[in-house]
N, CA, C and O atoms as CSV, one atom per row, in Angstrom:
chain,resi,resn,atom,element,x,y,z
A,1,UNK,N,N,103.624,83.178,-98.499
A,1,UNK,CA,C,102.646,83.004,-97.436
A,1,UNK,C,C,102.507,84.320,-96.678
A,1,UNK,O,O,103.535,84.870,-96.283
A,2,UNK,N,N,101.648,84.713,-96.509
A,2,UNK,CA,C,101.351,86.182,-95.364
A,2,UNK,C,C,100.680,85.578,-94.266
A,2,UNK,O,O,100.415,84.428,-93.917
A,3,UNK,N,N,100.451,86.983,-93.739
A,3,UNK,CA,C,100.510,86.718,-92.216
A,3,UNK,C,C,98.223,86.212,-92.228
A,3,UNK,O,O,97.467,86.528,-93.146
A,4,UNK,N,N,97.884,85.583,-91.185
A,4,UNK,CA,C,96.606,84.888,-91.562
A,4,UNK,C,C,95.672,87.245,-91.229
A,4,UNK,O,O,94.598,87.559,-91.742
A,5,UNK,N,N,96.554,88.298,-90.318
A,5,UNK,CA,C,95.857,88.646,-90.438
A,5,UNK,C,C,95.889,90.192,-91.402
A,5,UNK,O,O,95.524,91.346,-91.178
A,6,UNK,N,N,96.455,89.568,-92.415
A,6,UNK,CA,C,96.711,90.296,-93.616
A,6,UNK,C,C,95.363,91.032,-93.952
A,6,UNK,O,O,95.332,92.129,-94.511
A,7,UNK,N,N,94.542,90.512,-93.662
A,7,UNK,CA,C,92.627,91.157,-93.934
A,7,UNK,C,C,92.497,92.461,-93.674
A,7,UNK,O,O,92.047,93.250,-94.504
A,8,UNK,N,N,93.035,92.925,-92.026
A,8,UNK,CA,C,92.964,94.025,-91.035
A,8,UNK,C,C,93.487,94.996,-92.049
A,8,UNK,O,O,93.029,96.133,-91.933
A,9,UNK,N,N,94.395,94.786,-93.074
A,9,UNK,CA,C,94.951,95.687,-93.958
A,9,UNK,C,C,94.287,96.634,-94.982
A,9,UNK,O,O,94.562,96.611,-96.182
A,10,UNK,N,N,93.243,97.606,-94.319
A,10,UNK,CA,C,92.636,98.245,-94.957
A,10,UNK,C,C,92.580,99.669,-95.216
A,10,UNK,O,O,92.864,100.336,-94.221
A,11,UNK,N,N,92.263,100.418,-96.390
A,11,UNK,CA,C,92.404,101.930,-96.129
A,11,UNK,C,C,91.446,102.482,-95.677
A,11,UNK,O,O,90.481,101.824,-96.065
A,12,UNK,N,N,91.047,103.458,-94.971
A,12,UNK,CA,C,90.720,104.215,-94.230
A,12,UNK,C,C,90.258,106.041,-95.076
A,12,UNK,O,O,91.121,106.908,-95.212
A,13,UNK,N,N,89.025,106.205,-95.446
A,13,UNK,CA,C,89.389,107.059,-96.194
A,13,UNK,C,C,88.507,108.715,-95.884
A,13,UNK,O,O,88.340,109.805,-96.430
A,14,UNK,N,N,88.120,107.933,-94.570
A,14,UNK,CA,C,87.378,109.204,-94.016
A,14,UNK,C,C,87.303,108.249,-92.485
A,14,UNK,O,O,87.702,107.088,-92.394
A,15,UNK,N,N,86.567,109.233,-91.116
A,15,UNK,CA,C,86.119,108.763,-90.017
A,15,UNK,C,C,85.742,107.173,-90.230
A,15,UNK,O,O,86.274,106.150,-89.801
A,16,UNK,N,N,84.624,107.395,-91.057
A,16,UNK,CA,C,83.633,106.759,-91.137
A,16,UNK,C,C,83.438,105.602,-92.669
A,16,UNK,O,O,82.461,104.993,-93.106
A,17,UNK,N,N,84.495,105.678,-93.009
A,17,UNK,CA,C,84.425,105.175,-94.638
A,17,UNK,C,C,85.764,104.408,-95.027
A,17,UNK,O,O,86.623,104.981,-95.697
A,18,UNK,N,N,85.935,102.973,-94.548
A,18,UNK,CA,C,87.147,102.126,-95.093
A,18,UNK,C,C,86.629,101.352,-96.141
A,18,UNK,O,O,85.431,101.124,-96.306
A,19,UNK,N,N,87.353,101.036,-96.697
A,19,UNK,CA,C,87.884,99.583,-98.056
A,19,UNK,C,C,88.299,98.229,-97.530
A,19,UNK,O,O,89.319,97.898,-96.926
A,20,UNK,N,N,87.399,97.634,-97.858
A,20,UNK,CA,C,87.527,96.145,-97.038
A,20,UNK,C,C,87.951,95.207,-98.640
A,20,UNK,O,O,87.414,95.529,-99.700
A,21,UNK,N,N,88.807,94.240,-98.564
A,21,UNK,CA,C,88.563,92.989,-99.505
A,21,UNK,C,C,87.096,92.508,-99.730
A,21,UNK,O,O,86.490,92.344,-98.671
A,22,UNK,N,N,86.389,92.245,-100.854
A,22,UNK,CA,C,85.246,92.345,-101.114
A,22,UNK,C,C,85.211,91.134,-100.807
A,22,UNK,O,O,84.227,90.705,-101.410
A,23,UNK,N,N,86.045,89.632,-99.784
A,23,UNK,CA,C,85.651,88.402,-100.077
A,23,UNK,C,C,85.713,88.164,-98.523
A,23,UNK,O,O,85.665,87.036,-98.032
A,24,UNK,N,N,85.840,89.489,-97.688
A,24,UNK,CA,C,86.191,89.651,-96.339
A,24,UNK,C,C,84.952,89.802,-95.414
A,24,UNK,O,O,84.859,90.799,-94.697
A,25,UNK,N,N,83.883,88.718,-95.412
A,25,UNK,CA,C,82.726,88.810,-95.331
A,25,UNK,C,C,82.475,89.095,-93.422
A,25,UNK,O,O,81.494,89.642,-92.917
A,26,UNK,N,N,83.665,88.541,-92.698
A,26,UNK,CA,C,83.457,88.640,-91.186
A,26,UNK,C,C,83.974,89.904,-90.921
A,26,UNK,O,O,83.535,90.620,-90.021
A,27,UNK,N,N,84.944,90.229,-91.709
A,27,UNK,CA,C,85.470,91.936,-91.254
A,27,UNK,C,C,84.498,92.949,-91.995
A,27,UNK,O,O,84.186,94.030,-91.496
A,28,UNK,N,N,84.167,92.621,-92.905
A,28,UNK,CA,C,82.810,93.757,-93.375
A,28,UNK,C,C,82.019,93.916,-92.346
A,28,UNK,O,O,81.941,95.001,-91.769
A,29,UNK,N,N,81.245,92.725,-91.940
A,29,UNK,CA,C,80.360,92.926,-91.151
A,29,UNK,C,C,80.955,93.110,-89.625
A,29,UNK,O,O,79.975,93.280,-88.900
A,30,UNK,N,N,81.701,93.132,-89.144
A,30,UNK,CA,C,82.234,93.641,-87.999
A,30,UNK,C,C,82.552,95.115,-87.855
A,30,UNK,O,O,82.559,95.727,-86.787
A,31,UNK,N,N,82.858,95.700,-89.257
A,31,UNK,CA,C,82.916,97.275,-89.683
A,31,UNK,C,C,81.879,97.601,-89.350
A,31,UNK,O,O,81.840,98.176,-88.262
A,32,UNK,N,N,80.708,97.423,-90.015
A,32,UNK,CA,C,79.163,97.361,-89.917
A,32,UNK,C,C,78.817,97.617,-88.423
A,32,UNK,O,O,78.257,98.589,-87.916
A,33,UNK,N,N,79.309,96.466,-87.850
A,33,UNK,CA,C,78.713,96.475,-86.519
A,33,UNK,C,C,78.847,97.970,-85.737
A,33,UNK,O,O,78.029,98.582,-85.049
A,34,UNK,N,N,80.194,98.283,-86.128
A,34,UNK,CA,C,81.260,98.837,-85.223
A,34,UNK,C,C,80.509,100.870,-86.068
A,34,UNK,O,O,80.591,101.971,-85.523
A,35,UNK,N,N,80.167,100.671,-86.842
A,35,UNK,CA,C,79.434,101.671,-87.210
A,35,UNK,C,C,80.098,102.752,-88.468
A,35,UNK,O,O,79.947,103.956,-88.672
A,36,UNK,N,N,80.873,101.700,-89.156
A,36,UNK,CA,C,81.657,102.701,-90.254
A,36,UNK,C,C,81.256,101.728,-91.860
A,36,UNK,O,O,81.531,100.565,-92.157
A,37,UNK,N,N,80.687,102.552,-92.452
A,37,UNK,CA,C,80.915,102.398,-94.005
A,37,UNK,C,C,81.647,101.630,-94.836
A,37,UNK,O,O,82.712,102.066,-95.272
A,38,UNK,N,N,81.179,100.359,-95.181
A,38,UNK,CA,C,82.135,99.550,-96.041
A,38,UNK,C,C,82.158,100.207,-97.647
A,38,UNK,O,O,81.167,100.741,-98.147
A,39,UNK,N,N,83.598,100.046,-98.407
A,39,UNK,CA,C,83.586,100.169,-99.393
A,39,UNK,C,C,84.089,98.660,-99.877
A,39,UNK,O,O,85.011,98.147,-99.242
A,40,UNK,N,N,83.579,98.044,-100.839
A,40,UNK,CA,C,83.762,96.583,-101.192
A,40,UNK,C,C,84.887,96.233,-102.150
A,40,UNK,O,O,84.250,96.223,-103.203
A,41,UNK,N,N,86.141,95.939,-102.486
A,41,UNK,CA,C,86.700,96.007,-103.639
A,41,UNK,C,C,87.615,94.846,-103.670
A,41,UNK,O,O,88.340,94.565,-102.715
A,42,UNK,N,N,87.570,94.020,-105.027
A,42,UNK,CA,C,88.399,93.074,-105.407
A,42,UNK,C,C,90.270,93.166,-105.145
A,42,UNK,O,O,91.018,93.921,-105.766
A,43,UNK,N,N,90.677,92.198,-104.089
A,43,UNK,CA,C,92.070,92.908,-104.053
A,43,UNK,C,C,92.939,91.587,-103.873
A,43,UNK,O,O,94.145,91.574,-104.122
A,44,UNK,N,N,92.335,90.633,-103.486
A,44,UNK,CA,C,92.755,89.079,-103.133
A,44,UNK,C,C,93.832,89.075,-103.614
A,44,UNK,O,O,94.787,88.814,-102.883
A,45,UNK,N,N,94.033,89.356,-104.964
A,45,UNK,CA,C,95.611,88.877,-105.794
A,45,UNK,C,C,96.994,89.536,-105.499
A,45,UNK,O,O,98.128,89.229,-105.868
A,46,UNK,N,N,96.438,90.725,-104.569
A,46,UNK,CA,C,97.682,91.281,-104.205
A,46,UNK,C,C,98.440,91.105,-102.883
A,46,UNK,O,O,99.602,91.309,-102.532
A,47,UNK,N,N,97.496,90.715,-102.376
A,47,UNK,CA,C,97.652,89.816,-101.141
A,47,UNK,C,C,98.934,88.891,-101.065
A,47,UNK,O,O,99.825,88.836,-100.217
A,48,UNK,N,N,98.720,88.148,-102.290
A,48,UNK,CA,C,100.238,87.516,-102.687
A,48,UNK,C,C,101.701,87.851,-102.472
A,48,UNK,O,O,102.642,87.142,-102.117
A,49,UNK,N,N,101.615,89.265,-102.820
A,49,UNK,CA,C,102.759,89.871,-102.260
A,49,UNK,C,C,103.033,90.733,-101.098
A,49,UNK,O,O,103.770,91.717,-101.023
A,50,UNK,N,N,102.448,90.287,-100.391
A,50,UNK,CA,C,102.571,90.338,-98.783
A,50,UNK,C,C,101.429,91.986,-98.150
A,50,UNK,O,O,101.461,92.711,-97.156
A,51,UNK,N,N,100.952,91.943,-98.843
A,51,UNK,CA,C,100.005,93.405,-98.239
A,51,UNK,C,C,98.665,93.842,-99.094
A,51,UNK,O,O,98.343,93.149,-100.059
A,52,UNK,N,N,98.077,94.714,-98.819
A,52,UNK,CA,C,96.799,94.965,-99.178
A,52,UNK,C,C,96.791,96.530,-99.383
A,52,UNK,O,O,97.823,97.193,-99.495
A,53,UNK,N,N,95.176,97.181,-99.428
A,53,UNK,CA,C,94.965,98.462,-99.218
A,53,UNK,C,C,95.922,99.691,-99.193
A,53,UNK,O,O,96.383,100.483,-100.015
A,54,UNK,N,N,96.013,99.422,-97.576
A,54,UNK,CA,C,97.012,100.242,-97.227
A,54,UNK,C,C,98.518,100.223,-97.293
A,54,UNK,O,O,99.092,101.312,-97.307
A,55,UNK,N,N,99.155,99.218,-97.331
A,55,UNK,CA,C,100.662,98.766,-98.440
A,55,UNK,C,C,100.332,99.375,-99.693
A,55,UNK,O,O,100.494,100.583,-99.867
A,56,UNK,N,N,99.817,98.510,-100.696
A,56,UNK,CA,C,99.321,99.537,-101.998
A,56,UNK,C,C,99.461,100.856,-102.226
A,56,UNK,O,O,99.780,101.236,-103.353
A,57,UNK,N,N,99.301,101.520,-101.466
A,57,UNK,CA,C,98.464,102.934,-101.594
A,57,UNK,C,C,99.896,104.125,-100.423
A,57,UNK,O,O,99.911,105.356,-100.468
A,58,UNK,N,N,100.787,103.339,-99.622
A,58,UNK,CA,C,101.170,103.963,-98.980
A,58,UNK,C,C,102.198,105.007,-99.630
A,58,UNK,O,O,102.565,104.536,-100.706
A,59,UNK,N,N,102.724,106.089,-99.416
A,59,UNK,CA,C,103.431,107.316,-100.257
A,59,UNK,C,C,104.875,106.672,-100.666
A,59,UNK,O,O,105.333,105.770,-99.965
A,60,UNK,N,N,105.483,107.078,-101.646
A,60,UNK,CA,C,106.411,106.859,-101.764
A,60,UNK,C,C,107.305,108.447,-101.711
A,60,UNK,O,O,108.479,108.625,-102.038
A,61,UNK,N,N,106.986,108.780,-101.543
A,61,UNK,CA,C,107.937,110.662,-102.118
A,61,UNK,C,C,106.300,111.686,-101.603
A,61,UNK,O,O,105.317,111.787,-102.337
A,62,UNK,N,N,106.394,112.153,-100.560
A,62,UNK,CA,C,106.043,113.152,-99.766
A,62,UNK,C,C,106.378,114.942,-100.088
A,62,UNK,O,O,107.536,115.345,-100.199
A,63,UNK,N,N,105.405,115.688,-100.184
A,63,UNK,CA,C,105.782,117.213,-100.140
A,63,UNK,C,C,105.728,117.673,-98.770
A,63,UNK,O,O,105.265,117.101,-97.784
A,64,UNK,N,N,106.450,119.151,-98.911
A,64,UNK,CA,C,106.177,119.255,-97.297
A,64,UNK,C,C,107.226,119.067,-96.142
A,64,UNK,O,O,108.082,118.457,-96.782
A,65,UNK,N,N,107.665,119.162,-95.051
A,65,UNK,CA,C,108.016,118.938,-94.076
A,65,UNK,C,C,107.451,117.711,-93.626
A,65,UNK,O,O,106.524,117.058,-94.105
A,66,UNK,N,N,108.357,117.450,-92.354
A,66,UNK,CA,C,108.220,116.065,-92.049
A,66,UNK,C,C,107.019,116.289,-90.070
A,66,UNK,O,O,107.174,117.200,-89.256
A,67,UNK,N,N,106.374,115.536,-90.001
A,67,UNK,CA,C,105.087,116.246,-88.730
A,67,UNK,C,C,105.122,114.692,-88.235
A,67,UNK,O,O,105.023,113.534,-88.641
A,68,UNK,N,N,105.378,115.659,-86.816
A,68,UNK,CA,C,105.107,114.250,-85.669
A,68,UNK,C,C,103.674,113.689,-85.503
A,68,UNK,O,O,102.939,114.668,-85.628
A,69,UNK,N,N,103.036,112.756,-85.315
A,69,UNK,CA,C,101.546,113.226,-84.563
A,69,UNK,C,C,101.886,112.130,-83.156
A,69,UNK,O,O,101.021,111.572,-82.482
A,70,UNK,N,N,102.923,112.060,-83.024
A,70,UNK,CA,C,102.743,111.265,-81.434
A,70,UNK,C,C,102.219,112.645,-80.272
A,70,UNK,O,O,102.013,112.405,-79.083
């Protein structure tokens, strides 16, 4: 079971340009509203295991030094 707002879990891939669940029809259009670029993509099944988008996609092994941004 995940959390109901597992949806919000999206990547972000410019200002202006996120990845929504393509079945996420009130948060698309609330993107919309809000003035940023939907990208539409099938992801429902992964959802299952507790995350989306941005879980998916997050780094595992980093180059580089480590940078605050607080």
């Amino acid at each position: 079971m995940t959390s109901k707002w597992i949806h919000t879990n999206v990547l972000m891939l410019d200002e202006k340009t996120v990845i929504v669940e393509q079945d996420e029809e009130f948060l698309k259009a609330a993107f919309h509203k809000w003035g940023f670029k939907t990208i539409l993509c099938p992801f429902k099944h992964f959802q299952t295991f507790g995350g989306s988008f941005h879980c998916a996609t997050l780094d595992v092994k980093r180059s580089g030094s480590l940078k605050s941004y607080v």
